[in-house]
C-alpha positions as CSV (number, residue, x, y, z in Angstrom):
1,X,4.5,51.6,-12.8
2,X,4.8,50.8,-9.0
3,X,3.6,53.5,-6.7
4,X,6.3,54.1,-4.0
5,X,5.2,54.6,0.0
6,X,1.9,54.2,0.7
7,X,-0.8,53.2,-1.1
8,X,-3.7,55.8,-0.5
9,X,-7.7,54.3,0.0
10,X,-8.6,55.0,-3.8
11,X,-5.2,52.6,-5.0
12,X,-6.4,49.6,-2.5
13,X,-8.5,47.3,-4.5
14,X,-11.4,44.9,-2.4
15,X,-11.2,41.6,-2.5
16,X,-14.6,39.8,-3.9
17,X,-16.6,38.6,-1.0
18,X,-18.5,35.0,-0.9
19,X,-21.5,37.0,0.7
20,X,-23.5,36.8,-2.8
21,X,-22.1,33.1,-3.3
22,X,-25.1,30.7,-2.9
23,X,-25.0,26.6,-2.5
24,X,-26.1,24.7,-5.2
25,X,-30.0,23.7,-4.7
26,X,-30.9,19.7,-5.7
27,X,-32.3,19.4,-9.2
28,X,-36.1,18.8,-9.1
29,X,-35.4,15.6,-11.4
30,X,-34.6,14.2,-7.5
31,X,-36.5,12.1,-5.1
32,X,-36.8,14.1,-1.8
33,X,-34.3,11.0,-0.4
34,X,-32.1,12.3,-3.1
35,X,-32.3,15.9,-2.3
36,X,-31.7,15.0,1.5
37,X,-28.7,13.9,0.7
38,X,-27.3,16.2,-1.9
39,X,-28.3,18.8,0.6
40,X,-26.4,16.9,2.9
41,X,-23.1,16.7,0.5
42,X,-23.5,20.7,-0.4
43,X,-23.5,21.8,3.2
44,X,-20.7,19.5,4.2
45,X,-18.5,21.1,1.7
46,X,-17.1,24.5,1.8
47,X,-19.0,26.8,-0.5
48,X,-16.5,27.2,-3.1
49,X,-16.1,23.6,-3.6
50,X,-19.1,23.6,-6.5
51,X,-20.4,25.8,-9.0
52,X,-24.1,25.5,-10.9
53,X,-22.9,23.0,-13.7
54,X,-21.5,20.9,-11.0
55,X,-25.4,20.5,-10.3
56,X,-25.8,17.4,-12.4
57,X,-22.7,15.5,-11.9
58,X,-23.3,16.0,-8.3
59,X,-27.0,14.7,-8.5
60,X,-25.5,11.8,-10.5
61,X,-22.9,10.8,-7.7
62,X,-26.0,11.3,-5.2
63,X,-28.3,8.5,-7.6
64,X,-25.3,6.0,-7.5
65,X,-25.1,6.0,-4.2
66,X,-28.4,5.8,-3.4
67,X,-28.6,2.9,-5.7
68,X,-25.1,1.9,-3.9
69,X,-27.3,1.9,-0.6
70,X,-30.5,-0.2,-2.4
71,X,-28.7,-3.1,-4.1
72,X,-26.6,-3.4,-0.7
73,X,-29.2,-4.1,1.4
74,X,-30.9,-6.8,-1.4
75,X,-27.7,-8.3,-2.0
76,X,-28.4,-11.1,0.3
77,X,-31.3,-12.0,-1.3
78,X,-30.9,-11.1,-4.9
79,X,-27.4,-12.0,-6.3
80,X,-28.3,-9.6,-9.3
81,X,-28.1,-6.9,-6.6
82,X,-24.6,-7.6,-5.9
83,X,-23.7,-6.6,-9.8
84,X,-26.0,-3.9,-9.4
85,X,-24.2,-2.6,-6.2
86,X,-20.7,-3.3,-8.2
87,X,-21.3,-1.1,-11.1
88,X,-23.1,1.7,-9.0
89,X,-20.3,2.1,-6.8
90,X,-17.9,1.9,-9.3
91,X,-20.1,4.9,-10.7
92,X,-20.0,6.2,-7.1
93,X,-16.3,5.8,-7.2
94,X,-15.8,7.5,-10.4
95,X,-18.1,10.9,-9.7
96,X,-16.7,11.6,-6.2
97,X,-13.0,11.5,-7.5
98,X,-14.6,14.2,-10.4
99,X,-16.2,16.2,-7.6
100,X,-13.3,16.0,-5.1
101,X,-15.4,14.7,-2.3
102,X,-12.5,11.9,-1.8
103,X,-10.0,12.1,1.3
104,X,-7.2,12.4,-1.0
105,X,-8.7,15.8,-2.7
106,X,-8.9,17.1,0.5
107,X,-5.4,16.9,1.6
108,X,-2.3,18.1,1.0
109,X,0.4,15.6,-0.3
110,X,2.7,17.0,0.9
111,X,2.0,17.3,4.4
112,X,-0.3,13.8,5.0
113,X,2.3,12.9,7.5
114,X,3.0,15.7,9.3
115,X,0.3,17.1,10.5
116,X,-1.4,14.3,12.3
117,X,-2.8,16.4,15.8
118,X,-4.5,13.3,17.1
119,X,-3.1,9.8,18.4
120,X,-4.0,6.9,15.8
121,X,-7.2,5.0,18.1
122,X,-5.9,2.2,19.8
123,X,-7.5,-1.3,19.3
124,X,-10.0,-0.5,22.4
125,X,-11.2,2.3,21.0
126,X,-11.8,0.7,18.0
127,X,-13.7,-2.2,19.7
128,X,-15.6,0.5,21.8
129,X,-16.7,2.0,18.0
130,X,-17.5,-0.8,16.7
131,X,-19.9,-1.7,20.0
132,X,-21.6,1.4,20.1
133,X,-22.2,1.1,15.8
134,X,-23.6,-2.5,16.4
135,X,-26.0,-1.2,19.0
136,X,-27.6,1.3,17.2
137,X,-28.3,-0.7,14.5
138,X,-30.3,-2.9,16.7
């Protein structure tokens, strides 16, 4: 039965708190490149985004692309490496759309169009990106 007025201190119920919530730690299976970079992934997402038997799905993702990143930059060289990079970032592919680390899991379907706050970039600043990547790669 609903309590009419008021609701007195002892009726008002605390929400839990994230306080005691921790961020999933890298499996020690991982190379410390690995770890880097699942650290990377866990701190970039809101905390509530994984729980612990996310752990090894997410160390998974973190090995593909890691493998992703290896075969690409032997592709040239080895045209195994280009099947290699296929299948791991089909992998890739496949894990972040389990974890919801795509752009589409992070927004709203309904509002994709409405809420744009910033300009689209305009070809110059594209150009000016794509200057500034190219030198500091060299």
């Amino acid at each position: 039965m609903l309590q009419r007025g008021r609701k007195t201190a002892n009726n008002l119920t605390a929400l839990p708190s994230n306080a005691d919530r921790s961020r999933l730690v890298p499996p020690p299976h991982l190379t410390d490149s690995e770890r880097r970079l699942f650290a990377e992934i866990v701190a970039a997402c809101p905390v509530r985004q994984f729980v612990a038997t996310d752990a090894l799905l997410l160390a998974s993702f973190v090995q593909a692309t890691m493998l992703a990143r290896d075969a690409a930059r032997t592709a040239a060289g080895d045209p195994r490496a280009l099947a290699t990079w296929e299948k791991a970032t089909r992998a890739q592919t496949m894990l972040a759309r389990a974890l919801r680390l795509t752009p589409q899991a992070r927004v709203d379907p309904k509002v994709i169009g409405r809420n744009r706050s910033e300009p689209p970039l305009s070809a110059y600043d594209v150009m000016r990106m794509e200057r500034e990547a190219n030198d500091a790669a060299e």
